[in-house]
DOVEX-369997 format. One line per field, with one value per atom (N, C-alpha, C, O): residue number from 1; x, y negated, z negated. Coordinates in steps of 0.02 Angstrom, whole numbers. Example, Ala and Ser with C-alpha at 12.3 -4.5 7.8 and 13.67 -1.06 7.14 Angstrom:
! residues 2
seq: c(1;1;1;1;2;2;2;2) .
c1: c(660;615;660;712;642;684;645;670) .
c2: c(284;225;165;166;112;53;-2;-57) .
c3: c(-390;-390;-390;-423;-354;-357;-394;-402) .
This chain:
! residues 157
seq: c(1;1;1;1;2;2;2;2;3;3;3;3;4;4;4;4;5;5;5;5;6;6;6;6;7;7;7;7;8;8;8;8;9;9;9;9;10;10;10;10;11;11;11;11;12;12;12;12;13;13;13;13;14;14;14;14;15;15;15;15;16;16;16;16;17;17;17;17;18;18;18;18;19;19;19;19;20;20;20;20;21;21;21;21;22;22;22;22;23;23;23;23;24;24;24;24;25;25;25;25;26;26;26;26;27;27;27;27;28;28;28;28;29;29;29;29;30;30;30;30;31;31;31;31;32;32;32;32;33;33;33;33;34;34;34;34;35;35;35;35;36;36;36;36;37;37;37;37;38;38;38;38;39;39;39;39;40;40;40;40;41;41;41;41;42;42;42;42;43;43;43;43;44;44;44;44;45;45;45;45;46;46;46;46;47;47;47;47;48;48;48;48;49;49;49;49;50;50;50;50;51;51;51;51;52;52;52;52;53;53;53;53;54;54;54;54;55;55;55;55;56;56;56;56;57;57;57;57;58;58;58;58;59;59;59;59;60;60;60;60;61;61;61;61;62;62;62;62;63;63;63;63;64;64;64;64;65;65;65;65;66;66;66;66;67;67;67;67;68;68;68;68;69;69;69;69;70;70;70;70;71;71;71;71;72;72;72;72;73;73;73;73;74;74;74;74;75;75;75;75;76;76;76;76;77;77;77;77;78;78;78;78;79;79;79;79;80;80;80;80;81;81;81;81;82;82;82;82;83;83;83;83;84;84;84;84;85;85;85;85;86;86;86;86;87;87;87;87;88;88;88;88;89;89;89;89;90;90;90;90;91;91;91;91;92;92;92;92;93;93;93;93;94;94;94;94;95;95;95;95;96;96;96;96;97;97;97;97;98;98;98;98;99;99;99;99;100;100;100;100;101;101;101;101;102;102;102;102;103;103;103;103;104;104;104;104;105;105;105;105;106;106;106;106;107;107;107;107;108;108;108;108;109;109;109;109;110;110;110;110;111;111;111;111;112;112;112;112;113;113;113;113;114;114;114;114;115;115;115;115;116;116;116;116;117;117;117;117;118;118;118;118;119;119;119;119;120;120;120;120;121;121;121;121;122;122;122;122;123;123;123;123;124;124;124;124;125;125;125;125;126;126;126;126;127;127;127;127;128;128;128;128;129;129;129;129;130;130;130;130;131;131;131;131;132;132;132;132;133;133;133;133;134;134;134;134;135;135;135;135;136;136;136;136;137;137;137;137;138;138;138;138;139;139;139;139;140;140;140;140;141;141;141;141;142;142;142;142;143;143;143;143;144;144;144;144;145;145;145;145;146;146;146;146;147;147;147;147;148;148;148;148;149;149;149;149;150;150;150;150;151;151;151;151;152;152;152;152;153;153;153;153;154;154;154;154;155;155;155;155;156;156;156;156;157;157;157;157) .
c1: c(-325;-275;-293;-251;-373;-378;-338;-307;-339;-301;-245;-226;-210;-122;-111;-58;-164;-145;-163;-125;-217;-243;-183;-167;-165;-108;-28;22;-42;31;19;66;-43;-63;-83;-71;-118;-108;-72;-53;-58;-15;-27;-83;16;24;-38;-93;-15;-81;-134;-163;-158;-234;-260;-319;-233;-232;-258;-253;-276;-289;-218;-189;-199;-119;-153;-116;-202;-203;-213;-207;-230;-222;-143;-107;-125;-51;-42;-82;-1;15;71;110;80;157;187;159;241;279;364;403;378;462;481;442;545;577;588;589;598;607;529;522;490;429;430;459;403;429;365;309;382;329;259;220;246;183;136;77;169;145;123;65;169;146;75;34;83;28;-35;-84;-48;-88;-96;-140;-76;-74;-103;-145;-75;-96;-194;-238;-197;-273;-311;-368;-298;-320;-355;-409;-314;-327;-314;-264;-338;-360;-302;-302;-258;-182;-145;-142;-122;-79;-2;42;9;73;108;83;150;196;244;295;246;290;322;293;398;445;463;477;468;498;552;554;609;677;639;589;684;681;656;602;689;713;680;641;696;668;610;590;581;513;514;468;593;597;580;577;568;535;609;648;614;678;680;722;593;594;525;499;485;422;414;455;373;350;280;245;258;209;152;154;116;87;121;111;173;216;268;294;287;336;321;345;267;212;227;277;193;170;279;298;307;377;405;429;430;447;421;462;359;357;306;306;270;221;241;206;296;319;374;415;381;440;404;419;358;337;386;366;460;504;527;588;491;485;441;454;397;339;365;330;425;474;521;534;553;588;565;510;597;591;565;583;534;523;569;571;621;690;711;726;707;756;726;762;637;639;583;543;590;587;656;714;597;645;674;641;737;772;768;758;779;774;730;745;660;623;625;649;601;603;534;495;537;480;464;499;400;378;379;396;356;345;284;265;231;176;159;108;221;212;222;217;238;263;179;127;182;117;113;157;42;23;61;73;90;87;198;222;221;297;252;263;223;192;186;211;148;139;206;231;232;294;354;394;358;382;341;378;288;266;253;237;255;238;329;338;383;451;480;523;435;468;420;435;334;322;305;329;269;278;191;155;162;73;64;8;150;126;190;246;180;255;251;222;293;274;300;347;236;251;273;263;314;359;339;325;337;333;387;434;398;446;501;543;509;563;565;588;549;551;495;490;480;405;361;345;341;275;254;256;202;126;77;24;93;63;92;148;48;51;13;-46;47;-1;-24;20;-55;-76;-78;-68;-91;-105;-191;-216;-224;-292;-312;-365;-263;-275;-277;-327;-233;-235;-289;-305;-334;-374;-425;-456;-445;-492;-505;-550;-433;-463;-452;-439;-444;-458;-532;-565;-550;-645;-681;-739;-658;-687;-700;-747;-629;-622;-639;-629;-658;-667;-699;-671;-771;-823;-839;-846;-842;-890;-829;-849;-758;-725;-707;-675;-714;-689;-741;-730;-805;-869;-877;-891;-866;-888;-852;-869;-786;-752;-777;-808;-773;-795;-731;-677;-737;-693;-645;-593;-653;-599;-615;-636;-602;-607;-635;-677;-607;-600;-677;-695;-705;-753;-821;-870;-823;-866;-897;-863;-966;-1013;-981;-978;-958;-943;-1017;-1024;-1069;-1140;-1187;-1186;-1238;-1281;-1305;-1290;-1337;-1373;-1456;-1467;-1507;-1539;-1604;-1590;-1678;-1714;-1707;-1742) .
c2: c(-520;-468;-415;-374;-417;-364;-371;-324;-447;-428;-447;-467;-451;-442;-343;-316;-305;-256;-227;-189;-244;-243;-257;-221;-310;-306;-285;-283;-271;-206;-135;-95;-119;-47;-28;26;-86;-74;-78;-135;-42;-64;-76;-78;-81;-124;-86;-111;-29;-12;13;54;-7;5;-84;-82;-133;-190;-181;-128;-227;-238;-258;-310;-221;-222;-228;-215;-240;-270;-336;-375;-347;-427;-437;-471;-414;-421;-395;-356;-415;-398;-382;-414;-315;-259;-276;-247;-318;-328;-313;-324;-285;-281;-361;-409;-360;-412;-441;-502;-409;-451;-484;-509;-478;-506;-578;-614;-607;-676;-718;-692;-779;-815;-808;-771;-841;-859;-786;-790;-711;-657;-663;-665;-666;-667;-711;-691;-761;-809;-781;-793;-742;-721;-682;-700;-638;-550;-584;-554;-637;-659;-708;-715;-729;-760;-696;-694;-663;-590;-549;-521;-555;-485;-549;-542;-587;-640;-664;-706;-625;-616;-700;-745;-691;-753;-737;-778;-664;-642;-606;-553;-589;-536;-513;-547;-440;-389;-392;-372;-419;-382;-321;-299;-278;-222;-233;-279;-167;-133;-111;-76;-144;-96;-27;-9;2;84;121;167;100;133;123;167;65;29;28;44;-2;-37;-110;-152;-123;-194;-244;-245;-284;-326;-417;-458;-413;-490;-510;-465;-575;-576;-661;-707;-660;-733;-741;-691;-787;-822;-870;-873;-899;-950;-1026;-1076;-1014;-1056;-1064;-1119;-1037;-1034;-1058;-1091;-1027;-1101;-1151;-1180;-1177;-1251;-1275;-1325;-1251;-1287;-1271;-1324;-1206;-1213;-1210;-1199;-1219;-1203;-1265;-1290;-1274;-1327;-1405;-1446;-1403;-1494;-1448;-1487;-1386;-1376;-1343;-1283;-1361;-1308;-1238;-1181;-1270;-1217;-1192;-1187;-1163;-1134;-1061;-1007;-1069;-1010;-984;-939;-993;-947;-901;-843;-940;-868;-803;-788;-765;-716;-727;-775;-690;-683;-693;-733;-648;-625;-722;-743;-765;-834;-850;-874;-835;-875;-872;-914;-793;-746;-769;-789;-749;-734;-703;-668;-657;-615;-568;-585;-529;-476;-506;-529;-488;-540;-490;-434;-513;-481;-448;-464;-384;-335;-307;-313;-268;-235;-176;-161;-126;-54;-41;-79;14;23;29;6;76;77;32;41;-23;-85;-99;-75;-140;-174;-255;-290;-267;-317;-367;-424;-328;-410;-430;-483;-368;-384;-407;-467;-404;-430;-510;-549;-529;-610;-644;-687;-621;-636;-652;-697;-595;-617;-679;-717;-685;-731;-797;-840;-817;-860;-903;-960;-852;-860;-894;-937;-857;-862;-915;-931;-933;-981;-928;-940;-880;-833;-813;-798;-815;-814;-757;-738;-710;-665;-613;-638;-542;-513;-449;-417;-417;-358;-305;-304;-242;-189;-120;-115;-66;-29;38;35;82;146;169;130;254;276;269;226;288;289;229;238;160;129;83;28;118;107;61;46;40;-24;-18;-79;2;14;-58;-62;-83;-154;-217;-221;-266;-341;-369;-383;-385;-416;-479;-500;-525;-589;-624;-602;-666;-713;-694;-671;-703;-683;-609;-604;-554;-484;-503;-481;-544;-537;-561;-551;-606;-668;-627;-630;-568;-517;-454;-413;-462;-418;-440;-397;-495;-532;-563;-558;-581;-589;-512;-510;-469;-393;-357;-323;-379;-357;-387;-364;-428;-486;-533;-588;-533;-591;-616;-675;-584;-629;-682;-739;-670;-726;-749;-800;-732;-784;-839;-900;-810;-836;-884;-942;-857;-912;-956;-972;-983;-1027;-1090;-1093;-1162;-1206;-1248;-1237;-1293;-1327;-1341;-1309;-1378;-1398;-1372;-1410;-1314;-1304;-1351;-1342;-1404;-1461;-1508;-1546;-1486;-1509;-1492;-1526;-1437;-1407;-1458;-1502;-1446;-1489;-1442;-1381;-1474;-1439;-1427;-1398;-1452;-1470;-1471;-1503;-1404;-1389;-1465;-1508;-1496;-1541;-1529;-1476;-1574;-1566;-1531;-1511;-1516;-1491;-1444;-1430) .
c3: c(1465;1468;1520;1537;1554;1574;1637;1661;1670;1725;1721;1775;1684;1701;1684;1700;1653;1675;1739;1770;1760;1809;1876;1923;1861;1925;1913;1949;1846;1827;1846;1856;1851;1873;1942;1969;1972;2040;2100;2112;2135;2169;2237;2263;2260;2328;2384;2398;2406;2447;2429;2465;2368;2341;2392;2412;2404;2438;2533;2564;2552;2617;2651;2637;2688;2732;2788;2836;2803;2891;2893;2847;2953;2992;3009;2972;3050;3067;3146;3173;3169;3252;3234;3199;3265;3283;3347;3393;3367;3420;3421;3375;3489;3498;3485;3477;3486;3462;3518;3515;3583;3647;3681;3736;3644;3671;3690;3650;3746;3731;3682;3675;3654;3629;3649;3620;3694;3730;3727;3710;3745;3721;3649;3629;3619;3556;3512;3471;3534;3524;3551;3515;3614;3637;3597;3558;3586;3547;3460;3427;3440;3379;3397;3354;3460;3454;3473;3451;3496;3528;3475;3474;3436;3362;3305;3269;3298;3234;3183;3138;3206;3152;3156;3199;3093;3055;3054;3040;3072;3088;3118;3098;3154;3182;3164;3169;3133;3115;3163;3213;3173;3229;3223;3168;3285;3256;3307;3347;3297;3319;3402;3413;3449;3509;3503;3524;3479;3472;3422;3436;3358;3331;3288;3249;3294;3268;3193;3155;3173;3131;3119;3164;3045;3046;3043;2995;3107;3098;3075;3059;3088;3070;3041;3007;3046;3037;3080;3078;3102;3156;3123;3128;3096;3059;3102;3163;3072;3090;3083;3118;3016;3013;3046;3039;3074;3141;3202;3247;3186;3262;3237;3259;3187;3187;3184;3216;3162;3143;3188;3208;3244;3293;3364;3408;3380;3413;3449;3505;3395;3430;3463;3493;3449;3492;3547;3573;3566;3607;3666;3666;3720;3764;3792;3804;3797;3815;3773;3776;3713;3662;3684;3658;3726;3731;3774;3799;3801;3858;3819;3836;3751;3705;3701;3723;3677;3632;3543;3510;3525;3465;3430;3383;3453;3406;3388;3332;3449;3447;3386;3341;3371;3309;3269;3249;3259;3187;3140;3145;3084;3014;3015;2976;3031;3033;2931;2873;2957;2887;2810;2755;2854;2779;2717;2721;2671;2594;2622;2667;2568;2598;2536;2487;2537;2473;2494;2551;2440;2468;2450;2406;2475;2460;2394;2369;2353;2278;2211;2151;2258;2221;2182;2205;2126;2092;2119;2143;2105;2122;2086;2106;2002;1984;2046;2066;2050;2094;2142;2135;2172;2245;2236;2276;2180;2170;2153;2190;2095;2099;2134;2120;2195;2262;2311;2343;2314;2350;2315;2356;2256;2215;2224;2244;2202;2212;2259;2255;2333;2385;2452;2510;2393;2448;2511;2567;2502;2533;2554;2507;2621;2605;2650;2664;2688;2724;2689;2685;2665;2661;2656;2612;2725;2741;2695;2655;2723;2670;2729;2790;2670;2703;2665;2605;2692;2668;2648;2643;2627;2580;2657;2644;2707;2764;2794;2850;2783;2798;2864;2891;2863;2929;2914;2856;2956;2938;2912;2921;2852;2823;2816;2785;2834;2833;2805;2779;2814;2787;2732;2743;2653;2629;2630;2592;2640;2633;2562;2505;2578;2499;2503;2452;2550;2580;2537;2505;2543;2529;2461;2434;2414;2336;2310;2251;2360;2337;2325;2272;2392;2402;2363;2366;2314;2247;2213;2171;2189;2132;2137;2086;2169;2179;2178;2156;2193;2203;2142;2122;2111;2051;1967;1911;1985;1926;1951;1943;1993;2012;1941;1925;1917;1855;1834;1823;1827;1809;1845;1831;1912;1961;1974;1968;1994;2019;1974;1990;1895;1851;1814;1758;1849;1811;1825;1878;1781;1828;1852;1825;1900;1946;1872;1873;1819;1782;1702;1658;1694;1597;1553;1509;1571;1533;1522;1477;1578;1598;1574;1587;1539;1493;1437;1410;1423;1392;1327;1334;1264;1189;1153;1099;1191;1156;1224;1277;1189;1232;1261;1218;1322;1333;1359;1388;1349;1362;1328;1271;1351;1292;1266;1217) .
């Protein structure tokens, strides 16, 4: 029980929101890929020309599905093929709406938004994993590969 309160009480930016690349939407591909091996990131926040709103999100999965069999693919724009208006959290959202959305939605990157709408970061599936080991090593560390698998009777001398 402790951690389903545990991720009813915490919320979203008590979490790791980095690893993410901030780009305009007219960026072309091939930038982007750079800007993502550059700074280690698995994703790109599009933002708004103008006003550096978040308008889309470009993944690692977007590589591998659009991009990797099309060389005249790394000549687009971001915008051709971003997600257009992804589902987003807010900083005050809880962990356990955070899983829920990504569990729902198949979801291993999903950006977060402050009270006016502004970037505040990216959570990962990576960021939840990183406090759930942080926060509970002893039950994470010590489960074994299958429950099931447990000796019912001490063995041995």
């Amino acid at each position: 029980m402790r951690l389903a309160r545990a991720f009813s009480e915490t919320r979203v930016s008590h979490l790791d929101l980095t690893g993410f690349t901030r780009l305009p939407a007219s960026t072309q591909v091939a930038e982007g890929l750079e800007q993502m091996r550059l700074y280690r990131s698995t994703v790109i926040l599009v933002e708004s020309e103008k006003g550096g709103s978040l308008v889309g999100i470009f993944t690692e999965r977007d590589v591998l599905m659009k991009v990797a069999d099309s060389k005249s693919a790394l000549k687009d724009t971001i915008a051709d093929l971003m997600t257009p208006d992804p589902q987003v959290l807010t900083a005050d959202d809880s962990v356990s709406k955070a899983l829920a959305l990504m569990s729902n939605g198949h979801y291993r990157n999903v950006p977060v938004l402050g009270e006016n709408g502004e970037i505040v970061g990216n959570l990962s599936q990576h960021a939840v994993i990183r406090f759930l080991t942080d926060h509970f090593p002893r039950e994470i560390y010590n489960l074994p590969p299958d429950p099931e698998l447990i000796p019912r009777t001490r063995e041995g001398a």
